[in-house]
N, C-alpha and C positions, 0 to 999 in steps of 0.2 A: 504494500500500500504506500511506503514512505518513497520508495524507490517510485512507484509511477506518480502521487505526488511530483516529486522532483523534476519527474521528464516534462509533464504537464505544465509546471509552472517558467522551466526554461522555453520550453514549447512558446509561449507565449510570448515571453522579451522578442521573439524575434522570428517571420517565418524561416532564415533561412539557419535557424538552430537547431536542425533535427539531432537527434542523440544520436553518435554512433559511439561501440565499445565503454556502456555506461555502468560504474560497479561503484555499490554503494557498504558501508560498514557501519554494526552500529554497535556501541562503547560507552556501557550507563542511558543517558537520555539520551543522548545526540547520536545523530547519524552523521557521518562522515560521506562526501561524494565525490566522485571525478569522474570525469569523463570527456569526450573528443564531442564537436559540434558537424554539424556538415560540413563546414568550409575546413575542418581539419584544428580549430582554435582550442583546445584546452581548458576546460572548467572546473573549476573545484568549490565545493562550498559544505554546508551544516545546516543541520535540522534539528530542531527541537521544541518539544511540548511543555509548555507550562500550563498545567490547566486543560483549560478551552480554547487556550492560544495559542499556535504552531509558528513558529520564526522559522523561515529559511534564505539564506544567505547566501550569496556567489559569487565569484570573481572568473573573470574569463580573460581571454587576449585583449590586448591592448586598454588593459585598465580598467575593462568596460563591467560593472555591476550590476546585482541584481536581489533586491533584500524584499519579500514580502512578510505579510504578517497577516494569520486568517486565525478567525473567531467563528468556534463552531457556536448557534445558538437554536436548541432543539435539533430539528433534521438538517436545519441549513447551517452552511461555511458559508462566512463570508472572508474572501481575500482580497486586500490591495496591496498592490507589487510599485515599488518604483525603482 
C-alpha cells in the first residue's frame, strides 16, 4: 500500500515521472524509497504516519522536490503535495 502510495503521488509531480526499478524499505514508522523516473532521474524520499496524517517527502534530479501531507478523515484522504 505505502509502496503504491508512493508511485501514485510521484505519478502526479509530473507526467513524465513514471517509476521504473522502484524499491521501497521500511524501518520503525518510516518507509524509506528510491527509485529511477522515466527520463532515467533518480528519487529518493520517506514516508511516514503520525496518526491520520501521512508525510511523504522526495528529492529527485536537479534539486527538484516533492513533500505532500494527507489526512485520512473517515473513508476519505485528503492530500496536498507541493
Amino acid at each position: 500500500m505505502r509502496l503504491a502510495l508512493a508511485a501514485a503521488l510521484l505519478a502526479l509531480a509530473s507526467p513524465a515521472m513514471a517509476q521504473v526499478n522502484w524499491n521501497s524499505n521500511q524501518v520503525g514508522r518510516f518507509t524509506y524509497h528510491n527509485g529511477t523516473d522515466s527520463n532515467g532521474g533518480q528519487w529518493t524520499g520517506t514516508s511516514n504516519q503520525v496518526g491520520r496524517f501521512r508525510y511523504d517527502n522526495f528529492t529527485g534530479p536537479n534539486g527538484q522536490s516533492m513533500n505532500c501531507t494527507s489526512n485520512q478523515i473517515g473513508r476519505q484522504t485528503y492530500t496536498n503535495c507541493n
